[in-house]
DOVO-730972 format. One record per residue (C-alpha): residue in one letter; x, y, z. Coordinates in steps of 0.001 Angstrom, whole numbers, plus 500000, padded with zeros to 6 digits. Example, Ala and Ser with C-alpha at 12.3 -4.5 7.8 and 13.67 -1.06 7.14 Angstrom:
! DOVO-730972
A512300495500507800;S513670498940507140;
! end
This chain:
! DOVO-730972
X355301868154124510;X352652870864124891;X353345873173128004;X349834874325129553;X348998877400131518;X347417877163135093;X343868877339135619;X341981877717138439;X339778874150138678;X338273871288136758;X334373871178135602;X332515868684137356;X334652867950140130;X333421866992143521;X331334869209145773;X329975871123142590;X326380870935141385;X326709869025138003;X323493867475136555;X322808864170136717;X324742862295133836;X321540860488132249;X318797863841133233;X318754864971129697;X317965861393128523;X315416861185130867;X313756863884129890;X313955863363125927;X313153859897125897;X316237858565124456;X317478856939127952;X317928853074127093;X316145851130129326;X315767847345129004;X312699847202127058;X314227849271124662;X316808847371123682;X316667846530120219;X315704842679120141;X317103840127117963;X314841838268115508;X313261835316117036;X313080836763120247;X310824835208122742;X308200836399125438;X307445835065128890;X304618835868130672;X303928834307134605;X300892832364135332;X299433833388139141;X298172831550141517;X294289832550142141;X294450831298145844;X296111832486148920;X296744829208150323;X295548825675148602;X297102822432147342;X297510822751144072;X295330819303142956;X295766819793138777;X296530821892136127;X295163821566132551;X297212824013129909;X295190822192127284;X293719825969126116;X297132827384127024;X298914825442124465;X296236825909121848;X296395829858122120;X298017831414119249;X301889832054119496;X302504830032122720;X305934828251122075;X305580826349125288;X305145826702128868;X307356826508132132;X306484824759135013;X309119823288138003;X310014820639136074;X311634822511133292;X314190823594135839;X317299822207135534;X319323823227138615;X317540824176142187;X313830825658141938;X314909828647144549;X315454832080144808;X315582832645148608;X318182835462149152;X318356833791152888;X318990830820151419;X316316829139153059;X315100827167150340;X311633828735151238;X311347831385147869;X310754828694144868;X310839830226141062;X307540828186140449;X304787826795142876;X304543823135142899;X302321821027145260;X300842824089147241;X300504828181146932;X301241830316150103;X300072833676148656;X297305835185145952;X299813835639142936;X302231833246143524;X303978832371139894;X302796828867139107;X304265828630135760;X305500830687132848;X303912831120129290;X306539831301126276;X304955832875123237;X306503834730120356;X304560837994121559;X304087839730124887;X300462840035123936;X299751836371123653;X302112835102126221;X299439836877128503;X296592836247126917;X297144832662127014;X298562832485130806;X295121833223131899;X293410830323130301;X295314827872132630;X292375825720134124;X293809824863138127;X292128823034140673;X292641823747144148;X291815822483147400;X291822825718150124;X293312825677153179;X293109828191155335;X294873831359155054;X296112834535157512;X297143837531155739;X297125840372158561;X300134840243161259;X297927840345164350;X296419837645163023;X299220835513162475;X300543836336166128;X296609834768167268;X296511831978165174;X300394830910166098;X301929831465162480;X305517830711162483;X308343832942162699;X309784833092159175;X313210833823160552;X314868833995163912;X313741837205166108;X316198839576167225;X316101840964170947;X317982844357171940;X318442844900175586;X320612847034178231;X319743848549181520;X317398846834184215;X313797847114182540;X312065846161186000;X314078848754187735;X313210851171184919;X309756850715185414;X309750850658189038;X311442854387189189;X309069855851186690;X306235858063188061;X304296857731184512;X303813854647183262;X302144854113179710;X301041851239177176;X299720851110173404;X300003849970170074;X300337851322166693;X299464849457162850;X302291850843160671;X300988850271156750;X303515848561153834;X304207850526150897;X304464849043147486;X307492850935145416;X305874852291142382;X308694852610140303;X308091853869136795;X309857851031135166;X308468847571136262;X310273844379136746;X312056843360133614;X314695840697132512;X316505840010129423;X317894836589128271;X320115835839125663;X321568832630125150;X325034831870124516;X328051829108123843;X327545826090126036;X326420826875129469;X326451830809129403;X323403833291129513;X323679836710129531;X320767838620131175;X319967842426131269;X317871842794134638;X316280845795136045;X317822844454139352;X320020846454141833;X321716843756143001;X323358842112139916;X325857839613141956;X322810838300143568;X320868837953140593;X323612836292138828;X323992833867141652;X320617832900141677;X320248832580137730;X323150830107138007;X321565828684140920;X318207827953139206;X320480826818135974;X322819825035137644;X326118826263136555;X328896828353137911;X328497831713138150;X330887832294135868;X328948831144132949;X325953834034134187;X326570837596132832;X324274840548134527;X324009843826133016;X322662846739134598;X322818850091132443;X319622851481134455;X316589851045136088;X313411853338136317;X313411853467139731;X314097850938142482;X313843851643146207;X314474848373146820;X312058846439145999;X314415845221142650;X316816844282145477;X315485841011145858;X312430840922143200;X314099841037140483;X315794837222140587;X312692836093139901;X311885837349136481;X315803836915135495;X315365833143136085;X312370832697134195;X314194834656131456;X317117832240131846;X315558829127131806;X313700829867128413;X316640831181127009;X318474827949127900;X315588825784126922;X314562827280122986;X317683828234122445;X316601831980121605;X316135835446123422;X313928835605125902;X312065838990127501;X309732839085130454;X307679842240131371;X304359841499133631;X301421844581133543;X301684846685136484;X298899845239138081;X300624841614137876;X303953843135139660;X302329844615142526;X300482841277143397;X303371838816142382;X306322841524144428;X306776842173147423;X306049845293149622;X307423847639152550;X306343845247155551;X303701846432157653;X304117846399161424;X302083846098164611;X304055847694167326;X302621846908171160;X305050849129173437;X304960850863176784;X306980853539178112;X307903854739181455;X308481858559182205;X309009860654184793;X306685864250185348;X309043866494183357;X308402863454180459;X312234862399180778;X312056858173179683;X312867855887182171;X312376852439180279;X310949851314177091;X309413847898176108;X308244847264172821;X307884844216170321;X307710845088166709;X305916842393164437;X305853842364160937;X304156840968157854;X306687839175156346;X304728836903154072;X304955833623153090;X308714833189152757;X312364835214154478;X313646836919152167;X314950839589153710;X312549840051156493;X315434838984159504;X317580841933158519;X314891844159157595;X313043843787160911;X316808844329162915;X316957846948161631;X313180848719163180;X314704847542166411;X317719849587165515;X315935852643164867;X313304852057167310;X315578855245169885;X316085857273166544;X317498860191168591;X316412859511172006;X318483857842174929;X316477855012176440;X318277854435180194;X316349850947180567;X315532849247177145;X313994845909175751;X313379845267172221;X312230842265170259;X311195841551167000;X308330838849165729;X308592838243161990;X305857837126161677;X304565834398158015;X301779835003156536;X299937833840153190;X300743837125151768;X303659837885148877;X307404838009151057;X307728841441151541;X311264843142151098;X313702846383150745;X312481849141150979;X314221852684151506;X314966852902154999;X315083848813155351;X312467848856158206;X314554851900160149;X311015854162159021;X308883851652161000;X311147851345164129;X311214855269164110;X307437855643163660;X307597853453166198;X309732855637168474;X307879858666167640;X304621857452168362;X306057856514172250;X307161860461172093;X303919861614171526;X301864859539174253;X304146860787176426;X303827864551175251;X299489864324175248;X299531862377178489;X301375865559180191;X299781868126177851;X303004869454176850;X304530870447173371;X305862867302171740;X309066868925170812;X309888869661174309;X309708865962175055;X312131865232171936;X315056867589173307;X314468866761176674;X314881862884175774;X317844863440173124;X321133861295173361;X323889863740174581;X325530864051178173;X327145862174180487;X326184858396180204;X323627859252177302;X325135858464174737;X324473854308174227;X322628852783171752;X320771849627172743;X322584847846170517;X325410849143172530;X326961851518170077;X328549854733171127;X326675858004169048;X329686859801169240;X329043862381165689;X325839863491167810;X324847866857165641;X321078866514166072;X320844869285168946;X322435872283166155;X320249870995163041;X316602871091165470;X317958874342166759;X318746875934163031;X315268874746161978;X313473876058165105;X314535879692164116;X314633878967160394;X311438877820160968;X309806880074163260;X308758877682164922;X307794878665168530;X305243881561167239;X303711879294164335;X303094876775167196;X301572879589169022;X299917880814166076;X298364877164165300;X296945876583168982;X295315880532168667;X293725878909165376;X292477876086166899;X290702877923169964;X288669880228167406;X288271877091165079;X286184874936165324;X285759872661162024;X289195873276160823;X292291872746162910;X296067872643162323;X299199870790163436;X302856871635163257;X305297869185164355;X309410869177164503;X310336866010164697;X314128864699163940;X315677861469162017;X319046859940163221;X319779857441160527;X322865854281160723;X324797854186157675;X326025850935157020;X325128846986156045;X324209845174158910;X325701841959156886;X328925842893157677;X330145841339154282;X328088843383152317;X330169846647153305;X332783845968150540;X332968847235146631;X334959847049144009;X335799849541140940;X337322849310137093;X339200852164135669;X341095852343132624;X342616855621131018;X343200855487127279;X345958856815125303;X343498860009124647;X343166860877128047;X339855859520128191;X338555857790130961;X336581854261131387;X334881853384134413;X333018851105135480;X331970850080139470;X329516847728141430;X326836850263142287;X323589850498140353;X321583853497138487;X318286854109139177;X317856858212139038;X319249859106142345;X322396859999140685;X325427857224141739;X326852857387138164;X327440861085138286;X328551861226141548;X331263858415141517;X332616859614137609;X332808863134139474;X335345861017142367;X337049859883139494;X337562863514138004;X339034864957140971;X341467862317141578;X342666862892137993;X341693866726137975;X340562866555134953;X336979867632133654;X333930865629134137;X333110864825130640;X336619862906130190;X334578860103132464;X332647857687130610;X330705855645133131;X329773851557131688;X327123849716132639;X327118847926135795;X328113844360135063;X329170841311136993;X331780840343134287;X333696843573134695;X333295843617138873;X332209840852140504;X330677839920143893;X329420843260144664;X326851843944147037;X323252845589146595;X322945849057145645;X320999849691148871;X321112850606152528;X322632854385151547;X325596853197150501;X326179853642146935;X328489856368147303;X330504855352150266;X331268852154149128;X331494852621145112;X333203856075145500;X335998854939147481;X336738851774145428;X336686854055142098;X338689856318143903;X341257853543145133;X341619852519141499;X342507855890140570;X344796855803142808;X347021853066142296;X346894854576138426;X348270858009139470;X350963855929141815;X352365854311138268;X352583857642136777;X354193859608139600;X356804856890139681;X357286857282136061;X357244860841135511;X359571861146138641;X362251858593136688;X361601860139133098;X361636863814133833;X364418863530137344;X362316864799139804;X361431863627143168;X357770862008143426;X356718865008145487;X357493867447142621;X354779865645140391;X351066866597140970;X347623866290139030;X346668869699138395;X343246870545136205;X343893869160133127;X347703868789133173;X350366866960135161;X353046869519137004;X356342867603136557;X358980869980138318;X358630873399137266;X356802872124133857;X352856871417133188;X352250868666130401;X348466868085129067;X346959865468130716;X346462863473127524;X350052864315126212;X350857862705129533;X349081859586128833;X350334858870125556;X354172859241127345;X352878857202130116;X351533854049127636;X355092854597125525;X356826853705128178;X354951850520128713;X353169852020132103;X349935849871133160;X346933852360132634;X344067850036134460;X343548849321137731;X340705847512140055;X339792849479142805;X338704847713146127;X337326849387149782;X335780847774152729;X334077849583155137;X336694849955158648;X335256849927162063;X331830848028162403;X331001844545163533;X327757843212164750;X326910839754167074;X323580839350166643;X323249836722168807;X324477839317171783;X322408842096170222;X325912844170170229;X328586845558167988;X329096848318165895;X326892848011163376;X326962851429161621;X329789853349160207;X328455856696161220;X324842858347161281;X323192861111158778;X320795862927160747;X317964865713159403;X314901867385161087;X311552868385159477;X308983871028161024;X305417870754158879;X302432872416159135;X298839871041158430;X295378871933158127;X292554869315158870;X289135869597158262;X287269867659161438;X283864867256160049;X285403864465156697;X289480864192157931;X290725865295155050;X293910867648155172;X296454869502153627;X300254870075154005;X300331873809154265;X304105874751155084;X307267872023155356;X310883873446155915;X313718871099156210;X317629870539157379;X319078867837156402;X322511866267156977;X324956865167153955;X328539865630155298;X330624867407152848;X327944866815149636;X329634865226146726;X327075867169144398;X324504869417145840;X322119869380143308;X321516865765143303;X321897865745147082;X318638868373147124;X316601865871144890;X317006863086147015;X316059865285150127;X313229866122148549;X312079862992146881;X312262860839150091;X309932863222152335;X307750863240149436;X307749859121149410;X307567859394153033;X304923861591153138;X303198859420150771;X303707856505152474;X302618857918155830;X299554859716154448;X297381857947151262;X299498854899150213;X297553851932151821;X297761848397151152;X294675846112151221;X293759842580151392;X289943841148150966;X288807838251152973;X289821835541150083;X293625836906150593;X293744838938147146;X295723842074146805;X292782845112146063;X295382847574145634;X297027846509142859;X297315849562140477;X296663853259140157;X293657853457139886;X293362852007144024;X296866852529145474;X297609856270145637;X300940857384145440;X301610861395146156;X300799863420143208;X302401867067142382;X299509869127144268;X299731866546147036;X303243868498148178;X303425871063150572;X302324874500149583;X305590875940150729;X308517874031150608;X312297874667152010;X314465872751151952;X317905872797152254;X321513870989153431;X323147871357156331;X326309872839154495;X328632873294157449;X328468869219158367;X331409867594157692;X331568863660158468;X333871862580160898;X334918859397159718;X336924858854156733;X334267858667154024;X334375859607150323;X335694862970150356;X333364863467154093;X330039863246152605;X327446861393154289;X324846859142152692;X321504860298151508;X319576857770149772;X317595856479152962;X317765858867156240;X315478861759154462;X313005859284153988;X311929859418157528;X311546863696157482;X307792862379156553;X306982861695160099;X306920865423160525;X303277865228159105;X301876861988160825;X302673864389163779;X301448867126162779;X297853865637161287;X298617864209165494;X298406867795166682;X295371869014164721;X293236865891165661;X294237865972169451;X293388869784169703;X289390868403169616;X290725867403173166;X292539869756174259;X295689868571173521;X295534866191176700;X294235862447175241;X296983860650172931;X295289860825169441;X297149857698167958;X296233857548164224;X297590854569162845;X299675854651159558;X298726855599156775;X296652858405157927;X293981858797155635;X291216860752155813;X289114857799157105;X291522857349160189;X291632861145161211;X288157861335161503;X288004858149163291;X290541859117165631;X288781863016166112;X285334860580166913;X286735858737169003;X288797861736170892;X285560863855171249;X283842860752172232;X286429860845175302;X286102864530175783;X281959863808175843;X282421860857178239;X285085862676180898;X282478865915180566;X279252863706181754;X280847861582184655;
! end
């Protein structure tokens, strides 16, 4: 055997910035994504056919010109189905593949075109000739609430303290409502599936899905067969943020189906403009709330009922729309607290995930109540955040009746009010303002306290493959899916430093549900916790076997045997780590193991409205800085510095992109990205040339950002980091406030200016009219 020298550490372990394991793929083009898959002769195309109505009976349908279009195969309709036609993820029975009698939204899939061409499987869906009957159709939540839509799901109510009692005591007592827009995703790479028949009853599918247990459930579902016979591979997607949580079942069925029915391969890729009408969205909220406060602007009670677009069908609007109640305090103690929720249907497409899971609403929410009460007493908003922070005796309860006992919010603000400089900017801003009278600014500081966790308790589980080969190489392969923020590298980097061996002995598989099954959704910012510690249990249990082995062959005690980089210690000897191996497989030592973890400590009753929902929070703070010009609305982001809260990071560098990213989505999403529906129900903003997603000079002209390196999670998580995916998401709000500031200074800083979300340019100056309108109508009475 080899003897090694000592060195000093492994490359790529955890903690270290290492580049993501797919970035230089990404950025030469040779990343394999699911259209570029090399297709087997004969393959087949699929194409949907949408429904041109928001809400009708569906009286005929003539394919007459359908079937006479060149290189149409045939066509999909209901019937073709052979198991259930459903896809509800609530299991509702409310989400059919195809339409049948009646259409609930505009672009609701009525059927599916098989051609032998992408080209004419399109070209001939839209020469379907369908007659409809309208009915009539709501497609705006306040709406819905007036015309007594139904709920699509049970409501959720959060309550503790004495509300009455709360109001009663308060010497301030103030009501309002906000309109909080939807989002739609944008990711680079659209839906997708991938169908390929095989023996009997099996299908193999290649979905750009980030839930591939679901997806495989639901294929078998619609095909009605076990699961078993359903194979889901994910290698990765072009971007998710949720909205391929749920979305993506869809286009695997129809994929599944055709394969099943010709007996061939079957792809389906609708045009951009088809996904955004057929998908769903962020929902969009109407929050009506009021607040109770004493002079200083401490709360007393808060009441507030967040409804929500949901669209025609659950999905995943219940949990979605707990979780804005959850995040409805974000960092603020409410003594006396009521909650409730309204999802609300309407003849819209179900809306869905998306990053932050309705937490961004509920804190928009929360923020909004912070600055009525900061304008209604003319004082700095910040002032009114600290003052109202959880922290103290009896302060420190949720009203979901949690504990927040890692409360860490008070050091970040404080770092970023000196990193920041933030008191004489402020000072600097309202100096501006007084000599300025067509241009103002706004600086806000504004915090995010984040849950980390699944509300479906079951969902907090994952599971993990590893194998080690007889060349020291290492397979492995877990339930969490790819889709650029980094999971791969950051899990094969767990799986390093348990072996302590170099990062490029990992070789990370593609996610599939016939090498770990019954996963859960690469979503709610767990990726990491829950696929990390799995990958790192089956590690594990590998380095147990070969302790116990190298203990009996060498004569040592277990304790004398460690993983060291690149070589096993055994006694006063170091072996190479692949030498190692080969002894280890010799000797007939089981080099695989499956890796499980479920997430300790939280339970939820929904029906009480209590538990412990979340694991543990991530929290973050923002200050921005923005210039608005009063006489059109139209702004820019002049200065943005951030803190943000990781734990122990796993890898930096990745950590720093997703900081970054999400308060650029959130920005986006809080700013220019506006959804739209005409009077006929139809989607207007269905592309890029009308939906406007942040562009590159759209950022902040000075940008810092950085992690809060000294945090360290409290609970046992992988290695102490914290999640990431989600929580800096909401660091946007920072410049919803801060546009807040500059259009409330035509006031004097004293009316609320309450600019609904998105604020575009339209809404600022609508909201500076309307506040000098005030000013003009105080000034003449």
């Amino acid at each position: 055997m080899n003897v090694m020298q000592p060195i000093d550490r492994i490359r790529g372990g955890v903690h270290e910035k290492e580049k993501h394991e797919s970035g230089h793929k990404h950025v030469s083009g040779t990343a394999e994504y699911i259209d570029d898959i090399l297709e087997p002769a004969g393959t087949l195309h699929a194409y949907l056919g949408l429904s041109a109505r928001a809400h009708a009976e569906i009286l005929s349908i003539d394919f007459a010109d359908v079937n006479a279009s060149a290189g149409v195969v045939g066509i999909l309709t209901a019937d073709d189905i052979p198991g259930e036609n459903d896809i509800s993820p609530a299991h509702k029975h409310d989400d059919p593949v195809f339409a049948t009698r009646k259409v609930e939204f505009h672009g609701q899939p009525i059927f599916a075109v098989i051609a032998t061409s992408r080209d004419a499987a399109r070209r001939a869906a839209a020469k379907a000739n369908i007659d409809y009957r309208d009915l009539p159709h709501v497609t705006d939540v306040k709406e819905a609430v007036a015309a007594n839509y139904p709920l699509v799901i049970d409501p959720l109510k959060l309550e503790r303290g004495d509300i009455d009692a709360g109001f009663a005591k308060a010497r301030n007592v103030v009501q309002g409502e906000m309109r909080i827009g939807g989002q739609d995703h944008f990711y680079l790479e659209g839906h997708i599936s991938f169908a390929i028949p095989g023996e009997d009853d099996e299908v193999t599918v290649y979905a750009s899905t980030q839930h591939p247990s679901e997806t495989q459930h639901m294929v078998a579902q619609v095909l009605g067969v076990p699961s078993n016979a359903v194979t889901v591979n994910v290698r990765r997607m072009g971007g998710g943020f949720g909205g391929k949580e749920t979305q993506a079942n869809l286009f695997a069925a129809v994929a599944a189906v055709a394969a099943r029915k010709y007996r061939r391969a079957v792809k389906i890729r609708p045009d951009r403009d088809d996904d955004m009408t057929a998908t769903g969205k962020r929902h969009d909220f109407h929050v009506d709330y009021k607040i109770g406060f004493d002079d200083e602007g401490r709360i007393e009670a808060v009441d507030a009922v967040f409804a929500a677009r949901c669209g025609f069908s659950a999905d995943l609007s219940g949990p979605v729309t707990d979780r804005a109640l959850f995040h409805a305090d974000n960092c603020y103690f409410y003594p006396n607290v009521r909650l409730r929720s309204r999802p609300m249907k309407t003849n819209t497409v179900s809306n869905t995930a998306f990053r932050g899971f309705g937490g961004p609403q509920g804190m928009v929410g929360g923020e909004r109540m912070i600055e009525d009460i900061a304008y209604t007493l003319g004082k700095d908003p910040l002032e009114i955040r600290k003052l109202n922070f959880y922290g103290g005796e009896g302060r420190n309860l949720t009203p979901y009746h949690q504990m927040v006992e890692d409360n860490i919010i008070g050091r970040i603000i404080e770092e970023l009010e000196t990193s920041a400089d933030y008191a004489a900017r402020r000072e600097a801003v309202l100096a501006f303002n007084h000599e300025n009278h067509v241009i103002k600014r706004g600086i806000a500081l504004t915090p995010v306290k984040f849950g980390i966790s699944f509300t479906k308790t079951e969902y907090n589980q994952a599971g993990a493959l590893v194998h080690v080969y007889t060349d020291g190489s290492i397979h492995l392969n877990h339930g969490g899916t790819e889709m650029g923020q980094g999971l791969y590298t950051k899990v094969a980097q767990v799986v390093a430093d348990e072996f302590q061996v170099d990062l490029d002995r990992i070789k990370v598989t593609a996610t599939s549900t016939g090498k770990v099954p019954n996963t859960s959704a690469t979503a709610a910012s767990s990726g990491s916790d829950l696929n990390g510690m799995a990958a790192a249990n089956a590690a594990q249990q590998i380095k147990a076997r070969l302790v116990s082995f190298a203990a009996e062959r060498f004569g040592v005690s277990e304790a004398d045997v460690a993983f060291e980089p690149n070589v096993v210690r055994i006694g006063a000897e170091r072996v190479s780590f692949h030498d190692f191996i080969k002894m280890a497989y010799t000797a007939r030592v089981q080099l695989s193991a499956a890796g499980f973890y479920k997430t300790p400590k939280i339970h939820w009753n929904r029906s009480e409205g209590r538990g412990r929902p979340f694991y543990y929070y991530a929290y973050g703070a923002s200050c921005s800085e923005v210039s608005v010009d009063t006489l059109t609305g139209e702004y820019q982001i002049d200065r943005t510095d951030i803190i943000h809260d990781v734990g122990k990071s796993l890898n930096p560098a990745l950590d720093l992109g997703q900081v970054e990213g999400a308060f650029v989505q959130g920005m986006g999403w809080l700013t220019t990205e506006e959804l739209w529906w005409d009077a006929k129900g139809r989607l207007r903003t269905h592309a890029p040339s009308t939906y406007k997603i942040p562009l590159a000079s759209d950022r902040p002209r000075i940008f810092n950002v950085r992690l809060a390196e000294w945090s360290v999670n409290r609970e046992e998580t992988i290695r102490r980091s914290k999640a990431v995916g989600e929580p800096p998401f909401m660091l946007g709000i920072s410049v919803l406030e801060a546009i807040s500031m500059a259009a409330a200074s035509v006031a004097g800083y004293r009316i609320p200016p309450r600019i609904d979300a998105p604020a575009t340019p339209e809404r600022v100056l609508m909201a500076i009219e309307r506040l000098r309108g005030n000013v003009a109508t105080e000034t003449t009475r």
